[in-house]
Biopython code that builds the backbone (N, CA, C, O; Angstrom):
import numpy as np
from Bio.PDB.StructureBuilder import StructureBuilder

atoms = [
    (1, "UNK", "N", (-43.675, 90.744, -53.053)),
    (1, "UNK", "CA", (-43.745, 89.476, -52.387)),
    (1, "UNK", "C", (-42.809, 89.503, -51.187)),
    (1, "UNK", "O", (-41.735, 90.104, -51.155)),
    (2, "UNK", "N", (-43.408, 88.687, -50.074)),
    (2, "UNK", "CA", (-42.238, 89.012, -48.875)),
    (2, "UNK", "C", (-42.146, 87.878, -48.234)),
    (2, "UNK", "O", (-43.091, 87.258, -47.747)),
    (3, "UNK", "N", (-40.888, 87.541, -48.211)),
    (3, "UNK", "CA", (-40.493, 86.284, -47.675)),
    (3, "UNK", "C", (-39.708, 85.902, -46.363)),
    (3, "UNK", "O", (-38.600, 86.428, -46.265)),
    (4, "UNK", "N", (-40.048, 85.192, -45.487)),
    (4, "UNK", "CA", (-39.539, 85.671, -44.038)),
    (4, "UNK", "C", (-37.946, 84.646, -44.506)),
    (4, "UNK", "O", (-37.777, 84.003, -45.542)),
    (5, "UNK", "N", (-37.014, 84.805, -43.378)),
    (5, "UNK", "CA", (-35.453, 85.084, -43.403)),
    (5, "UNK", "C", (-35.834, 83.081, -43.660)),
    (5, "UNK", "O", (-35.552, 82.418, -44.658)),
    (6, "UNK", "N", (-36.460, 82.642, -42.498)),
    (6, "UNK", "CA", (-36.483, 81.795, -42.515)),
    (6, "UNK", "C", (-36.667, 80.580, -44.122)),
    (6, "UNK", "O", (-35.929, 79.735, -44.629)),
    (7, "UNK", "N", (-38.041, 81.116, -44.440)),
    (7, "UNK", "CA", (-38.395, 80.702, -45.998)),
    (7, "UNK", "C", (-37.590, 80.522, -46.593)),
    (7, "UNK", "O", (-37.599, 79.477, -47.244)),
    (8, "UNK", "N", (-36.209, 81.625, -46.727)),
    (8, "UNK", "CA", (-35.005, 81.855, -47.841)),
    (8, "UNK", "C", (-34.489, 80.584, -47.655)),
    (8, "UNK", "O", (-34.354, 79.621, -48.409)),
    (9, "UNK", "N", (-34.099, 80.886, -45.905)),
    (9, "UNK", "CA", (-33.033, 79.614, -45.614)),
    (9, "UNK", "C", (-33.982, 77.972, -46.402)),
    (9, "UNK", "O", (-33.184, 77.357, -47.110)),
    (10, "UNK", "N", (-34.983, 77.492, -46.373)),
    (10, "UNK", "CA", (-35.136, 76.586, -47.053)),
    (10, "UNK", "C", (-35.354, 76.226, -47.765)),
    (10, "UNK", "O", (-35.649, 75.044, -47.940)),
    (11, "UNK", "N", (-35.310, 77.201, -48.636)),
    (11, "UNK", "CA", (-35.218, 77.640, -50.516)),
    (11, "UNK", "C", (-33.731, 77.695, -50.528)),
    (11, "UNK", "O", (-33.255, 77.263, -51.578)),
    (12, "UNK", "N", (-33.168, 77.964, -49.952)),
    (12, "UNK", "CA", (-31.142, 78.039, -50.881)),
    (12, "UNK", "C", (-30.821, 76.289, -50.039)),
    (12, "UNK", "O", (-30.098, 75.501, -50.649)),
    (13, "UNK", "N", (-31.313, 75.951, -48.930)),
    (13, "UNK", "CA", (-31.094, 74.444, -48.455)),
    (13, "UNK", "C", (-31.282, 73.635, -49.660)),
    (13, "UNK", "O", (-30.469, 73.060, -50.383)),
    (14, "UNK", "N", (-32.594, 73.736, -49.698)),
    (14, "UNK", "CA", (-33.379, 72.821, -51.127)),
    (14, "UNK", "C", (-32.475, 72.676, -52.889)),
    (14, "UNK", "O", (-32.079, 71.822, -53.683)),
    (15, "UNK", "N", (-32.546, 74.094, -52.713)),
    (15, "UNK", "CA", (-31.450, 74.608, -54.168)),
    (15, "UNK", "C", (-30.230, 73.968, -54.175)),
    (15, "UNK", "O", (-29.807, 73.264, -55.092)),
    (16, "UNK", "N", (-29.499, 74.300, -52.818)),
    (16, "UNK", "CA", (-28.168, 73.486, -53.007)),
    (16, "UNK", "C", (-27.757, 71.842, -52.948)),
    (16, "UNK", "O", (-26.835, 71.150, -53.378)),
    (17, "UNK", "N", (-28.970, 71.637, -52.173)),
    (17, "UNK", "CA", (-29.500, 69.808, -52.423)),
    (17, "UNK", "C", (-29.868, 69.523, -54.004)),
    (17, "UNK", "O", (-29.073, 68.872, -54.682)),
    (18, "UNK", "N", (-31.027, 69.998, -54.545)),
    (18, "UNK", "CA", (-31.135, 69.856, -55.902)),
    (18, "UNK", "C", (-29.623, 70.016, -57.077)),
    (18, "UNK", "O", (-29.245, 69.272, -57.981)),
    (19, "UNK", "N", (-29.105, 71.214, -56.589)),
    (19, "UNK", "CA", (-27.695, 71.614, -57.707)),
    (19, "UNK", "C", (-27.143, 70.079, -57.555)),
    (19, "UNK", "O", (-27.280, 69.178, -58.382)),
    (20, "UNK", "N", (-26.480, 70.013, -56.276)),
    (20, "UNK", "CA", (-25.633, 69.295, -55.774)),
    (20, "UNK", "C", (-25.881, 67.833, -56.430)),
    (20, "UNK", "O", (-24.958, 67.151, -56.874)),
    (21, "UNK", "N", (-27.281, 67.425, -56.435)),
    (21, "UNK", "CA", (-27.592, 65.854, -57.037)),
    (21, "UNK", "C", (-27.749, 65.736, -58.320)),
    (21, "UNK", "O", (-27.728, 64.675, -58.944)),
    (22, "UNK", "N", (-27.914, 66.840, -58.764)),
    (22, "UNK", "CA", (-28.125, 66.682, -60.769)),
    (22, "UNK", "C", (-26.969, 66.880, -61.190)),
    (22, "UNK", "O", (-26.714, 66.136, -62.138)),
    (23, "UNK", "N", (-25.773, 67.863, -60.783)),
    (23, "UNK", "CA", (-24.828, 67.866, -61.489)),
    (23, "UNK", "C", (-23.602, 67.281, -60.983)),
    (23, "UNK", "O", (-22.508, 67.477, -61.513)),
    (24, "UNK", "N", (-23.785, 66.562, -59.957)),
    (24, "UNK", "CA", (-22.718, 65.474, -58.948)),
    (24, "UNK", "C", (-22.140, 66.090, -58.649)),
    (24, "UNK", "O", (-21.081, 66.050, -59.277)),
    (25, "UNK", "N", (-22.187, 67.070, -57.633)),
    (25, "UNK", "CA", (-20.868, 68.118, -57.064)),
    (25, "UNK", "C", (-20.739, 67.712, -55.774)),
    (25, "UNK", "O", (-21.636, 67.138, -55.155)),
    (26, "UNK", "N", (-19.567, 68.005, -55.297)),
    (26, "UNK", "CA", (-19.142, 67.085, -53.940)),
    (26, "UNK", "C", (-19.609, 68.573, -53.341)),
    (26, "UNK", "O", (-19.646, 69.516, -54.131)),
    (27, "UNK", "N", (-19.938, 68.762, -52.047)),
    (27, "UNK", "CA", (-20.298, 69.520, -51.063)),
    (27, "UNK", "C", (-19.247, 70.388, -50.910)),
    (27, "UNK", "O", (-19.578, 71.566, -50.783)),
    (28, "UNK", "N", (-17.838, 70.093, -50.881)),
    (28, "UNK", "CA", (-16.717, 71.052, -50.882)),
    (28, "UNK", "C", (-16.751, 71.750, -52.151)),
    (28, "UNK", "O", (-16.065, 72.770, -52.101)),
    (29, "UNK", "N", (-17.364, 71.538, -53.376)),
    (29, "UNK", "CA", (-17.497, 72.577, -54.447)),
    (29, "UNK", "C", (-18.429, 73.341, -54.260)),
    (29, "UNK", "O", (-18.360, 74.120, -55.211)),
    (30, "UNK", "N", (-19.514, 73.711, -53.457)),
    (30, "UNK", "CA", (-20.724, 74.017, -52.909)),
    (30, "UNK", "C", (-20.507, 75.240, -51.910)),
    (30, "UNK", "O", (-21.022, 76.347, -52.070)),
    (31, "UNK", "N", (-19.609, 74.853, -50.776)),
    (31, "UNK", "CA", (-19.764, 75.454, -50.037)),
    (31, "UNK", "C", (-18.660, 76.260, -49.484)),
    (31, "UNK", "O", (-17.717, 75.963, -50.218)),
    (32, "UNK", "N", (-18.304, 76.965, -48.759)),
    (32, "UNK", "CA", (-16.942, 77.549, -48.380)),
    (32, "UNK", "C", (-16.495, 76.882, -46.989)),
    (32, "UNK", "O", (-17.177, 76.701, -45.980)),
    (33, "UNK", "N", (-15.617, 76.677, -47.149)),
    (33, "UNK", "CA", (-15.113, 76.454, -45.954)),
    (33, "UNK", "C", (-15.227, 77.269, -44.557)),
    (33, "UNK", "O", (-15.511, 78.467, -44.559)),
    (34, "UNK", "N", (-14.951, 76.434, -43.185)),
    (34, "UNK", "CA", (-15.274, 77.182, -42.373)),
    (34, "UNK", "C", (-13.533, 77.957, -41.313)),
    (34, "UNK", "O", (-13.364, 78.871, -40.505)),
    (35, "UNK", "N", (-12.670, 76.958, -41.952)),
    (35, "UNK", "CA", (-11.520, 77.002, -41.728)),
    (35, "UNK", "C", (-10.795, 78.234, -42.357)),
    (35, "UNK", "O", (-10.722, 78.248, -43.586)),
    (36, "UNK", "N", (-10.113, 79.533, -41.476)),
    (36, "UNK", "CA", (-9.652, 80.185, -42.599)),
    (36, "UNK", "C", (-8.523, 79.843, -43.443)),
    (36, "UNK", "O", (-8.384, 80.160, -44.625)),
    (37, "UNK", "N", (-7.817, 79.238, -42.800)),
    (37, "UNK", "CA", (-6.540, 78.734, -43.807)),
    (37, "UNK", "C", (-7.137, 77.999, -45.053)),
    (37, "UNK", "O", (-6.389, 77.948, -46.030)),
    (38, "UNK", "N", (-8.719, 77.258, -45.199)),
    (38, "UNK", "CA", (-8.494, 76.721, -45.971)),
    (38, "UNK", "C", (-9.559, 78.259, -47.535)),
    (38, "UNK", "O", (-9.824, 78.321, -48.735)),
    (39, "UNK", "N", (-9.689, 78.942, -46.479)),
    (39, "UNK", "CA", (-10.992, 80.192, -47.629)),
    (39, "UNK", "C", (-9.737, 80.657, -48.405)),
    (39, "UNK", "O", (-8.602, 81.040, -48.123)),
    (40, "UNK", "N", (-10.476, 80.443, -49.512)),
    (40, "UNK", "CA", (-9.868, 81.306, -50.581)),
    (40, "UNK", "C", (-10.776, 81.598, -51.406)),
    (40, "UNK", "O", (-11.722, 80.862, -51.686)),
    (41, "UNK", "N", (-10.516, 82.932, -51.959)),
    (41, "UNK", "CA", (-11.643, 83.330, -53.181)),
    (41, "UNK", "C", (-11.890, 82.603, -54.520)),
    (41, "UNK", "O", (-12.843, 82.402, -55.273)),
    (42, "UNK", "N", (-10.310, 82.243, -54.441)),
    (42, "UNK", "CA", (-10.480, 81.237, -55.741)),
    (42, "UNK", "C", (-11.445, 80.206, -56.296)),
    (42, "UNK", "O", (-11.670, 79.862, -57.456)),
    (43, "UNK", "N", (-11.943, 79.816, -55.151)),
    (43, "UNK", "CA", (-12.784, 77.908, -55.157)),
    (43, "UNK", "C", (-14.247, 78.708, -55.383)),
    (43, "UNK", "O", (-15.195, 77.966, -55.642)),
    (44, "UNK", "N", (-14.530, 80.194, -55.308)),
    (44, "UNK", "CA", (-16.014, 80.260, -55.117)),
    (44, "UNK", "C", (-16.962, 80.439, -56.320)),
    (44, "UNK", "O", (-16.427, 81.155, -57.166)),
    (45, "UNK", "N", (-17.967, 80.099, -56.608)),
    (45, "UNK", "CA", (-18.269, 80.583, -57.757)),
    (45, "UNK", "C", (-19.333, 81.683, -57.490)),
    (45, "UNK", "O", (-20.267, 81.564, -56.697)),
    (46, "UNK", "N", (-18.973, 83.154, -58.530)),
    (46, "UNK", "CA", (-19.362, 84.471, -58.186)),
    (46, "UNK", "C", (-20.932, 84.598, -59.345)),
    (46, "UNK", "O", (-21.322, 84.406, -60.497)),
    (47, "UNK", "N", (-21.464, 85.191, -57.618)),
    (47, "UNK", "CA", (-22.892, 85.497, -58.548)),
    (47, "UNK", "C", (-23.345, 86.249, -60.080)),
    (47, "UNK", "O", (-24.437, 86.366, -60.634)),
    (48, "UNK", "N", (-22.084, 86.645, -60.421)),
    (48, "UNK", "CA", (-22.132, 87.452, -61.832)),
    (48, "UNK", "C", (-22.531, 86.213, -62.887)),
    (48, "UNK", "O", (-23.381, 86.317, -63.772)),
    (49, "UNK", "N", (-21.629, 84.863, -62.566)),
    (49, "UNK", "CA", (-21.969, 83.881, -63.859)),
    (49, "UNK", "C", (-22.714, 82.777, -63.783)),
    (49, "UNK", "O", (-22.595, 81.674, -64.317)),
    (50, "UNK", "N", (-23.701, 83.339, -62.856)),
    (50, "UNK", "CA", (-25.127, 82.577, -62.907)),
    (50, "UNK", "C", (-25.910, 82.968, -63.985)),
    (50, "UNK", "O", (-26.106, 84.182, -64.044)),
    (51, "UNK", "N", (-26.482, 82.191, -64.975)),
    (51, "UNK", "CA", (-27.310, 82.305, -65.862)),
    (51, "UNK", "C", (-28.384, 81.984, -65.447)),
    (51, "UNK", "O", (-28.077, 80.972, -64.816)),
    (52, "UNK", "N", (-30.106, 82.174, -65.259)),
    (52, "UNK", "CA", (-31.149, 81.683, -64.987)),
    (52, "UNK", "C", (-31.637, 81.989, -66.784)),
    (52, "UNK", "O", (-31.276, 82.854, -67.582)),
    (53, "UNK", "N", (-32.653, 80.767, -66.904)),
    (53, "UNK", "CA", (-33.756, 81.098, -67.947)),
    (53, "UNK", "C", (-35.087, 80.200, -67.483)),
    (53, "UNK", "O", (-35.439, 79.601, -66.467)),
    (54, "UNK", "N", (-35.507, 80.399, -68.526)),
    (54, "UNK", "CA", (-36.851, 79.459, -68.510)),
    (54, "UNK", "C", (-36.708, 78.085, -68.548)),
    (54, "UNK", "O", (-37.752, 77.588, -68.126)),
    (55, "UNK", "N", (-36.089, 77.434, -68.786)),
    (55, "UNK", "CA", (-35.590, 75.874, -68.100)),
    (55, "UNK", "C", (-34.859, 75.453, -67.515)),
    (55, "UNK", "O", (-35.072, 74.370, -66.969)),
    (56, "UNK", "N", (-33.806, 76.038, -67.382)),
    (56, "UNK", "CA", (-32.385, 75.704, -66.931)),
    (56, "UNK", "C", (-31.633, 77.140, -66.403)),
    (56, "UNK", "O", (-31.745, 78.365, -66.449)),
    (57, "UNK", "N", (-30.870, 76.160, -65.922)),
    (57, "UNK", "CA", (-29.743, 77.729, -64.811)),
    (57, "UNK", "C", (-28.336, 76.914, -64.916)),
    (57, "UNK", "O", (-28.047, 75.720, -64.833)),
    (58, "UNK", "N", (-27.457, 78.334, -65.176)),
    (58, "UNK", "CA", (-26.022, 77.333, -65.099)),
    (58, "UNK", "C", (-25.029, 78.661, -63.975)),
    (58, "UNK", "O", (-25.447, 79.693, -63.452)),
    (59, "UNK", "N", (-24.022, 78.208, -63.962)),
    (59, "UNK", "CA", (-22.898, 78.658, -63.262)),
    (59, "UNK", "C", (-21.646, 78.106, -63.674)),
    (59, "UNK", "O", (-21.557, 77.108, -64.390)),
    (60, "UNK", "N", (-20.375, 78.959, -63.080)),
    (60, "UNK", "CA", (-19.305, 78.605, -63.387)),
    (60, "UNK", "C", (-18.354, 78.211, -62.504)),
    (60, "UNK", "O", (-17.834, 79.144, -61.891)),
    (61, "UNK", "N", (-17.886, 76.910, -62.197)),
    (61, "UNK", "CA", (-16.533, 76.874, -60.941)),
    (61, "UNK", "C", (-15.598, 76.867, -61.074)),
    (61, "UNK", "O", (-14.879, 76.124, -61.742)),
    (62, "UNK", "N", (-15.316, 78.023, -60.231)),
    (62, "UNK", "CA", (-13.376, 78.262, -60.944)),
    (62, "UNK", "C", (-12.481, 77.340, -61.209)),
    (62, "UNK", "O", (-12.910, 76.188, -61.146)),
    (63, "UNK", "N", (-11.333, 77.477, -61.495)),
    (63, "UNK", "CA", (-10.519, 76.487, -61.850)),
    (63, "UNK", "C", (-10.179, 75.527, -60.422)),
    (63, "UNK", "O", (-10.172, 75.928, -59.257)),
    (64, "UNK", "N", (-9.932, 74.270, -60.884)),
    (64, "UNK", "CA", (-9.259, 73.544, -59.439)),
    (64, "UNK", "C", (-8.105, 72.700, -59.754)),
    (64, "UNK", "O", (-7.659, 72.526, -60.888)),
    (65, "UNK", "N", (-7.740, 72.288, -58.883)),
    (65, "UNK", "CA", (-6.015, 71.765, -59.150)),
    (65, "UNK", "C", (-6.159, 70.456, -60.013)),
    (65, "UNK", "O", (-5.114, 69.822, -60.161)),
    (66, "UNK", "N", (-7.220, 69.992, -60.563)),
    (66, "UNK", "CA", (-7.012, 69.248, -61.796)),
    (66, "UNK", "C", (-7.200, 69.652, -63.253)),
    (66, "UNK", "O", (-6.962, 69.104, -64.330)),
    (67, "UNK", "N", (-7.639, 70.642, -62.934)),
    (67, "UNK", "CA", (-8.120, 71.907, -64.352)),
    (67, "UNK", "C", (-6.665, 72.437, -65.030)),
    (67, "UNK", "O", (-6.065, 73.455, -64.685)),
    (68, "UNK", "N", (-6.247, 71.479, -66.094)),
    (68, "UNK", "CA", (-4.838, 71.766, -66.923)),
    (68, "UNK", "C", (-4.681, 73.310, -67.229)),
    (68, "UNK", "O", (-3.694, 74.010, -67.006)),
    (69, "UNK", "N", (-6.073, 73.727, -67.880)),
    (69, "UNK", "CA", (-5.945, 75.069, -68.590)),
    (69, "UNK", "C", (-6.272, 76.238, -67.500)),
    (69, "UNK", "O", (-5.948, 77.355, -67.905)),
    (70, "UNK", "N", (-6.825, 76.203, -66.251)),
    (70, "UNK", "CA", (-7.630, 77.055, -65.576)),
    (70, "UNK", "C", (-8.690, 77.711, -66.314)),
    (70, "UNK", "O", (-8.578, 78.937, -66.313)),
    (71, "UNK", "N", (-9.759, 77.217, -66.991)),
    (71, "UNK", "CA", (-10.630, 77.589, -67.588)),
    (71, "UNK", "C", (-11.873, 77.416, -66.335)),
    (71, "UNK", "O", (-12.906, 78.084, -66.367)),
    (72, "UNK", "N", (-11.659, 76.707, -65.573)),
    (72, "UNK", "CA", (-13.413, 76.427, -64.778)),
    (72, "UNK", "C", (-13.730, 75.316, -65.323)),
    (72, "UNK", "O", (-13.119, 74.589, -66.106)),
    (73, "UNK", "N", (-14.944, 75.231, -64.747)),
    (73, "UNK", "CA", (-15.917, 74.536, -65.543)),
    (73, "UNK", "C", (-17.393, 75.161, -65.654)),
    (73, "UNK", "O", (-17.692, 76.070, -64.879)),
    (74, "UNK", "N", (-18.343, 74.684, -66.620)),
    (74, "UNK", "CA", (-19.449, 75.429, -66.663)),
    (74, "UNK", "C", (-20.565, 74.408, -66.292)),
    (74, "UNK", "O", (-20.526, 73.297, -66.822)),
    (75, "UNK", "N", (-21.467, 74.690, -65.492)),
    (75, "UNK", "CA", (-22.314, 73.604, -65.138)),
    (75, "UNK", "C", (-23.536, 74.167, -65.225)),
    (75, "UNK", "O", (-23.921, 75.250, -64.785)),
    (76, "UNK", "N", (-24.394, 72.931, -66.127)),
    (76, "UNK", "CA", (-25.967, 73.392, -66.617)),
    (76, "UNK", "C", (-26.859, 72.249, -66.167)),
    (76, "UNK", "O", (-26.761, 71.043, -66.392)),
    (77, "UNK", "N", (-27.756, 72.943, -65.472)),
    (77, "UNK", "CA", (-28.996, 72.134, -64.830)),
    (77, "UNK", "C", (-29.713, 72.472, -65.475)),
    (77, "UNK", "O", (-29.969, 73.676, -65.462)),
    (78, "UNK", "N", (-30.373, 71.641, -66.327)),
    (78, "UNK", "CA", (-31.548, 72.101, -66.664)),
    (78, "UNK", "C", (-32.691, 70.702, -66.438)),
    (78, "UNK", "O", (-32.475, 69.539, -66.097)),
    (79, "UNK", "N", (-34.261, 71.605, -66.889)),
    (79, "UNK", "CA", (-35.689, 71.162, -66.011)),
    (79, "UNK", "C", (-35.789, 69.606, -67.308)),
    (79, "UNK", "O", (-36.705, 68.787, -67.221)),
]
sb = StructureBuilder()
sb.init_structure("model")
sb.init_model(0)
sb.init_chain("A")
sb.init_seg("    ")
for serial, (resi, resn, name, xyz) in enumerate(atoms, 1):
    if name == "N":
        sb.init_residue(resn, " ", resi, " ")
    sb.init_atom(name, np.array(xyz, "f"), 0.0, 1.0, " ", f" {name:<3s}", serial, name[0])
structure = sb.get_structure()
């Protein structure tokens, strides 16, 4: 299947609109900053702990400065 550059871009637009409204994530958990002082690796969440299945998809966001334990959090969208 072949998908032009463009297509992608409004498939990960769409995706991150959909994530963003089902599981209430503010846009700064979403996205990286464009500022370098403010990039850090810490805030990102890494493509390894994406789960996809047949209804639902989850991920993990690292810890943030209200997270007591630094555990993350785990967030599940499902259909």
């Amino acid at each position: 299947m072949s998908f032009s550059m463009e297509s992608l871009d409004d498939l990960l637009f769409v995706t991150i609109i959909f994530t963003g409204f089902h599981a209430l994530l503010q846009l700064g958990e979403m996205m990286e900053s464009d500022m370098v002082l403010k990039c850090t690796s810490k805030k990102l969440s890494l493509r390894h702990t994406i789960i996809i299945s047949t209804g639902s998809y989850s991920f993990v966001l690292p810890s943030h400065k209200s997270d007591q334990f630094f555990e993350g959090s785990t967030i599940l969208i499902e259909a």
